[in-house]
C-alpha positions as CSV (number, residue, x, y, z in Angstrom):
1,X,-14.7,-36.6,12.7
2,X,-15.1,-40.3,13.6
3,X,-19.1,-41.6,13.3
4,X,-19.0,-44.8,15.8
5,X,-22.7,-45.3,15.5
6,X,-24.5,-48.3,13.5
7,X,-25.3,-48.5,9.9
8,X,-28.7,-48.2,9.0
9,X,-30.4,-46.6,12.3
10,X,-30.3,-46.5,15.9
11,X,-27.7,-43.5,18.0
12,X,-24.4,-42.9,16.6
13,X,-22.0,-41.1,18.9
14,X,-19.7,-38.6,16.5
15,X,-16.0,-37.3,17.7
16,X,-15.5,-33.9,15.8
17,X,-11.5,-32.8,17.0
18,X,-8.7,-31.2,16.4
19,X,-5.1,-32.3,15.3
20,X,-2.3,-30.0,16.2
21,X,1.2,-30.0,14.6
22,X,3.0,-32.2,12.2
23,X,4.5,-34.5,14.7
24,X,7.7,-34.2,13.9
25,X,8.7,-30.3,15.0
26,X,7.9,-28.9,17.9
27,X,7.9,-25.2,16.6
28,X,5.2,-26.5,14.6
29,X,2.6,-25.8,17.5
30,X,1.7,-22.3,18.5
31,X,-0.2,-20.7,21.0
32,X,-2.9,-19.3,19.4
33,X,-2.7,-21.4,16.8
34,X,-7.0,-22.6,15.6
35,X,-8.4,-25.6,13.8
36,X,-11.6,-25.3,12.3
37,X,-14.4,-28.1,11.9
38,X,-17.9,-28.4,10.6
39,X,-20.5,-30.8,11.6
40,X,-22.6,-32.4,9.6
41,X,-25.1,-34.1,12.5
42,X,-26.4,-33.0,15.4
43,X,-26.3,-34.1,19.0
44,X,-24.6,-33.4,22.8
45,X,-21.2,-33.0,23.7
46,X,-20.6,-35.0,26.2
47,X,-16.8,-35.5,27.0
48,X,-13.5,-34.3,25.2
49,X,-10.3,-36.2,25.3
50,X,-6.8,-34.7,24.9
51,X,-3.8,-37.4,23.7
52,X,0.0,-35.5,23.0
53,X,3.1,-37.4,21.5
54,X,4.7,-36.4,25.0
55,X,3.9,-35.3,28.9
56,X,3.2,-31.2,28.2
57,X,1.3,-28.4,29.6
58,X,-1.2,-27.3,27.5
59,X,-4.6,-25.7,27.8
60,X,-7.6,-25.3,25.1
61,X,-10.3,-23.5,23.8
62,X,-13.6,-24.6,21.6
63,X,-15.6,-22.0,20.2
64,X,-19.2,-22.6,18.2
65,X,-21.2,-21.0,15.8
66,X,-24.0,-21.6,13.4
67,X,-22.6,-20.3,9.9
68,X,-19.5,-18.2,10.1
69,X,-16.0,-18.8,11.6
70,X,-16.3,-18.7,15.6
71,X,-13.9,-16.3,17.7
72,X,-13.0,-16.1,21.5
73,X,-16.2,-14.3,21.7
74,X,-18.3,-18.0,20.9
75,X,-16.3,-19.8,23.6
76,X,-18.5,-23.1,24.9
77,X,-15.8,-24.1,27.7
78,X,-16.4,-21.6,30.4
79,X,-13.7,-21.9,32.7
80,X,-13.7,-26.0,32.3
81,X,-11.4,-26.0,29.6
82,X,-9.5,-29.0,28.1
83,X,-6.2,-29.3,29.3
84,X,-2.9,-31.6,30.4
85,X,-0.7,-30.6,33.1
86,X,2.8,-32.1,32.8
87,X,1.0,-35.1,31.3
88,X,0.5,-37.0,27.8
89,X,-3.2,-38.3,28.1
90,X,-6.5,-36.8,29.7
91,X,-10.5,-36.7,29.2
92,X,-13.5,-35.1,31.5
93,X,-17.2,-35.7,31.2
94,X,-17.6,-32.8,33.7
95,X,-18.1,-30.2,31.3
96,X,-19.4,-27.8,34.1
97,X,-20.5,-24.0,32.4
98,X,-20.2,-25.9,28.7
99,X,-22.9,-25.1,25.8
100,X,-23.4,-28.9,25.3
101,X,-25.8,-28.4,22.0
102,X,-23.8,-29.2,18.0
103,X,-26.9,-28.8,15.4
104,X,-25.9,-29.6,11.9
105,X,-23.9,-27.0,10.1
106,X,-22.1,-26.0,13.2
107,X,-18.4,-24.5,12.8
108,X,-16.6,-25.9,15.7
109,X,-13.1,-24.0,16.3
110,X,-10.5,-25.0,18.7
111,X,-8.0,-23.0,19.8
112,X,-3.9,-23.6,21.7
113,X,-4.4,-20.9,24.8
114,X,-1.1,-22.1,26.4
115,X,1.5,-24.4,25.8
116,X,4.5,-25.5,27.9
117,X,6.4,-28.5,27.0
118,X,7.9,-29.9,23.5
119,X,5.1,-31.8,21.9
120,X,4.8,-32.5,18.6
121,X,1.4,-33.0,18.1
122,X,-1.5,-32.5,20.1
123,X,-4.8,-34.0,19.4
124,X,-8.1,-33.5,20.8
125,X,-11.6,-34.5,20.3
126,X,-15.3,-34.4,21.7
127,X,-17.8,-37.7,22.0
128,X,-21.1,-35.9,21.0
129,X,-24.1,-38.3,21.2
C-alpha cells in the first residue's frame, strides 16, 4: 500500500492493490489466481485503477473481511467489477453495488476471474480516503 497523505495530521488517501505476475512470463498469471492484503487504516474506497504491461482482457474480483482470509463469498464488487477490455490502462469511481467501508485490520483479497491476452503483469489498486 502507498499512504499519499501528509506527515503529522490532516486526511491521507491510502492505495492498498494487488500486483499480478512476474513481468517477464505470461504463464505466470492465472485465472484464479488471489493476492492478499491487510490494512492497517481505515477509510472509503473510492476508485480502483487497473495498469497491464500490455492491451489484455481481464476481469477482477475484491473480497473483504475483518480477521480471516476472504472468499468469493465476501465479494465487495457486485457486478461493477474492475476490468480492461482489449486495453492496457483503466480506473472507475462508479463503484455502483460496492461495500465502500476498509476499517483497520481488514484482509483485502483480490482475485483474476478472467483473463484473455498475454500480459505479464497486471496491477491493480484502490484510492481509499
Amino acid at each position: 500500500w502507498v499512504d499519499n497523505g501528509a506527515s503529522g495530521g490532516g486526511s491521507a488517501a491510502h492505495s492498498p492493490g494487488a500486483a499480478f505476475g512476474d513481468g517477464m512470463n505470461a504463464a505466470s498469471l492465472v485465472v484464479g489466481q488471489v493476492v492478499y492484503v491487510r490494512v492497517p487504516y481505515s477509510g472509503t474506497i473510492s476508485r480502483w485503477d487497473l495498469a497491464a504491461d500490455v492491451a489484455c482482457t481481464v476481469q477482477l474480483d475484491a473480497w473483504k473481511t475483518s480477521a480471516a482470509l476472504p472468499t468469493v463469498a465476501n465479494t465487495i464488487t457486485a457486478a461493477a467489477k474492475p476490468a480492461l477490455t482489449a486495453q492496457a490502462t483503466a480506473g472507475s469511481a462508479t463503484l455502483t453495488g460496492w461495500t465502500t467501508t476498509v476499517a483497520v485490520g481488514d484482509v483485502l483479497a483480490f482475485r483474476i476471474d478472467s483473463l484473455s491476452g498475454s500480459p505479464t503483469q497486471i496491477n491493480l489498486s484502490l484510492l481509499v480516503t
